[in-house]
C-alpha positions in Angstrom: -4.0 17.3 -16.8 -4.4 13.6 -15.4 -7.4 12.0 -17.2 -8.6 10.9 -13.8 -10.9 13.4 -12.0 -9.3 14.2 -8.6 -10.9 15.6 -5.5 -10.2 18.0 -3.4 -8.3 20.0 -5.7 -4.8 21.3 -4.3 -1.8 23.2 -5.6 1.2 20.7 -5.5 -0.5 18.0 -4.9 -0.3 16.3 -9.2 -1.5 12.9 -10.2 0.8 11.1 -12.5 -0.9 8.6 -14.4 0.9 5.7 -16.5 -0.6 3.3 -18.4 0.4 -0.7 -17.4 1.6 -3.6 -20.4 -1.6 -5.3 -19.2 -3.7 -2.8 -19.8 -4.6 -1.6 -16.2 -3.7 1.9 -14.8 -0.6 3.2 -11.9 -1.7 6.2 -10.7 0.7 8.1 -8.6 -0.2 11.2 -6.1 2.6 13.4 -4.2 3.3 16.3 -2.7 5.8 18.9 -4.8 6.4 21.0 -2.4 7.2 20.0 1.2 4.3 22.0 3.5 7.5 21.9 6.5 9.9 24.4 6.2 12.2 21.8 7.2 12.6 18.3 6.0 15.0 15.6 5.1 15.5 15.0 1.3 13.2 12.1 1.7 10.6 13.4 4.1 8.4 13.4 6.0 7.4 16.4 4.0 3.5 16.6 5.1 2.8 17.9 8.2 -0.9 16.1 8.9 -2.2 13.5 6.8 -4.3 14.5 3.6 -6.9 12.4 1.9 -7.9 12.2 -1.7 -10.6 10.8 -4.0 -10.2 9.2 -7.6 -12.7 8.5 -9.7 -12.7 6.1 -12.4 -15.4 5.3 -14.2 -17.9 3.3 -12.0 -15.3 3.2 -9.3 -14.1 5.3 -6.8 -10.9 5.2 -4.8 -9.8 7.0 -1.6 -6.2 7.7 -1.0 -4.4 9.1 1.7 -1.2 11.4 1.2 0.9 10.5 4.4 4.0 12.4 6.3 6.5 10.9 2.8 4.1 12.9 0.6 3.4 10.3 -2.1 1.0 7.9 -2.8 0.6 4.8 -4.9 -2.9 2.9 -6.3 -2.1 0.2 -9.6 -5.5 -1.1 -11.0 -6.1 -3.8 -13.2 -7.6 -4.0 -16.5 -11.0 -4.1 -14.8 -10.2 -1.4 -12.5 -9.4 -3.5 -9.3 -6.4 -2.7 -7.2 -3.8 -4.9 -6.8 -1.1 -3.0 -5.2 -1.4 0.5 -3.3 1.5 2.4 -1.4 1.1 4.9 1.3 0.1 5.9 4.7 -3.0 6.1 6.2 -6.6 4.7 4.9 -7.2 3.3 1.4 -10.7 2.4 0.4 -12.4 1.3 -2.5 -16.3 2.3 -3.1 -16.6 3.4 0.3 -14.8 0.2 1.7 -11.4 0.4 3.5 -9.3 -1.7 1.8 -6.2 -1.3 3.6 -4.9 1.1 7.0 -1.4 1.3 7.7 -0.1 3.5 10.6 3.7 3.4 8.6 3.7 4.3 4.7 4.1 0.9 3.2 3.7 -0.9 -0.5 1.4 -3.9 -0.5 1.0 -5.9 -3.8 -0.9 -9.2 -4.5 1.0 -11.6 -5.7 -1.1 -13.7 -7.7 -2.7 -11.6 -10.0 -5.8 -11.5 -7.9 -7.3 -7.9 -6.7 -6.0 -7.0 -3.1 -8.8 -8.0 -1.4 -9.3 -11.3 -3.1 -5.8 -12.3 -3.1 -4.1 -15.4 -1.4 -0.2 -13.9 -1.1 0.6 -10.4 -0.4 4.4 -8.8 -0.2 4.6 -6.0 1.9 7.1 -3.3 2.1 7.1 -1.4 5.1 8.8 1.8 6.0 8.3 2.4 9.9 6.6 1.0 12.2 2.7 0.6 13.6 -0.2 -1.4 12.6 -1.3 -2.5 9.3 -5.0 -3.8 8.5 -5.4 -5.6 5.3 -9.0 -6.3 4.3 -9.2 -9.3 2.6 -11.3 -12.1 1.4 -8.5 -14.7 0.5 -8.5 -16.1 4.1 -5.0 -15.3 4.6 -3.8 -15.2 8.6 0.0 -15.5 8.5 2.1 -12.7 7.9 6.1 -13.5 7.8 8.9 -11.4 8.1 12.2 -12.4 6.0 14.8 -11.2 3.4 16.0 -12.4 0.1 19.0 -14.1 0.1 20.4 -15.5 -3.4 16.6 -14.4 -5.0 14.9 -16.6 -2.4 12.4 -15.3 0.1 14.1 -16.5 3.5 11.6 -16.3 6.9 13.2 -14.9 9.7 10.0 -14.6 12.0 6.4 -14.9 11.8 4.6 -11.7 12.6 1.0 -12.5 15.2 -2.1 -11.2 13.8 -5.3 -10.9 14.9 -8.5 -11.4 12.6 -11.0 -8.6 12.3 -14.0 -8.6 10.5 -13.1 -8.8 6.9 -9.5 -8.7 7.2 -6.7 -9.0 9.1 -4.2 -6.7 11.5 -0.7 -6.9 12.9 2.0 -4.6 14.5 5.4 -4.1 12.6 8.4 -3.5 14.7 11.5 -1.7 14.3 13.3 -4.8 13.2 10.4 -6.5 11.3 10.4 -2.6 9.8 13.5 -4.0 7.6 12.2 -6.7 6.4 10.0 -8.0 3.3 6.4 -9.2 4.7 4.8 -12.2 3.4 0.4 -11.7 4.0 -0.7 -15.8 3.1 -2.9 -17.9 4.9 -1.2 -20.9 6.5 -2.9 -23.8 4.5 -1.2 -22.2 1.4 2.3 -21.0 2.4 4.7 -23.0 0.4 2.4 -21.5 -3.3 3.2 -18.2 -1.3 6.4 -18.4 -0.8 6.7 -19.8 -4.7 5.0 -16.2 -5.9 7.1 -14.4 -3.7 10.4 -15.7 -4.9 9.2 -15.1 -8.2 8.5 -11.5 -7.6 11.7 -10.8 -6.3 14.1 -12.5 -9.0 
């Protein structure tokens, strides 16, 4: 049984839990058994989207299960988030953290919580919008691919500030791609972190 309380309560619906070098937590919800009767070996297996809370000690963290059936949130030492993957809303202590209309991974780059960091990477798989609350002042997202372990920019992605964060549309052939979340003042430490993370 996961050491994490998890509510609602489902059949097929486990938390795998896996403890991280730096102490901090990856806890990982999915679907076991696809809900359609049929579905491609890599979904979408969930017919409507499903949403979850997890509780750790003073924190609590909403995640949504989406139509790929799986569900990512990695926490620091101190509980923070730094990376989540899914579909739908994710939102810490009652606050939406992140809402993304395709499932995608976000992860800070530079070892700040998500909503404090500076340089996000973003994998997305689909297309829609994305809202990424944050409190780094970033305002540029790039799309690009690695080419000999660098992080090359084929096109910047518009965005439009919202209160607390920031939100952009991903299109079919941005959908391919690698995002870069930074704010424009800081883009060359960015792109540094980012070809870090993808050596």
């Amino acid at each position: 049984a996961p050491r994490t309380p998890v509510s609602p309560v489902r059949p097929n619906r486990p938390v795998f839990e896996l403890d991280r070098a730096d102490g901090g937590r990856v806890y990982t919800l999915f679907a076991t058994k696809p809900d359609r009767s049929v579905t491609a070996p890599n979904g979408p297996w969930i017919e409507s989207p499903e949403s979850y809370t997890l509780r750790k000690d003073e924190r609590q963290m909403q995640v949504p299960l989406g139509a790929y059936g799986v569900s990512l949130v990695a926490v620091q030492k101190d509980n923070s988030i730094d990376a989540v993957e899914g579909q739908g809303e994710f939102m810490e202590n009652g606050s939406l953290l992140m809402a993304s209309e395709p499932h995608v991974m976000a992860m800070s780059l530079d070892q700040h919580p998500l909503r404090e960091s500076e340089a996000v990477a973003l994998f997305p798989i689909g297309t829609g919008a994305v809202t990424l609350m944050t409190q780094g002042g970033m305002d540029t997202v790039e799309a690009g691919e690695v080419v000999d372990g660098q992080f090359r920019v084929l096109e910047k992605i518009p965005t439009k500030q919202v209160e607390g964060g920031l939100t952009f549309r991903i299109d079919e052939v941005q959908s391919q791609c690698i995002l870069l979340v930074a704010s424009a003042g800081r883009l060359g430490q960015a792109h540094q972190l980012m070809n870090a993370a993808v050596q």
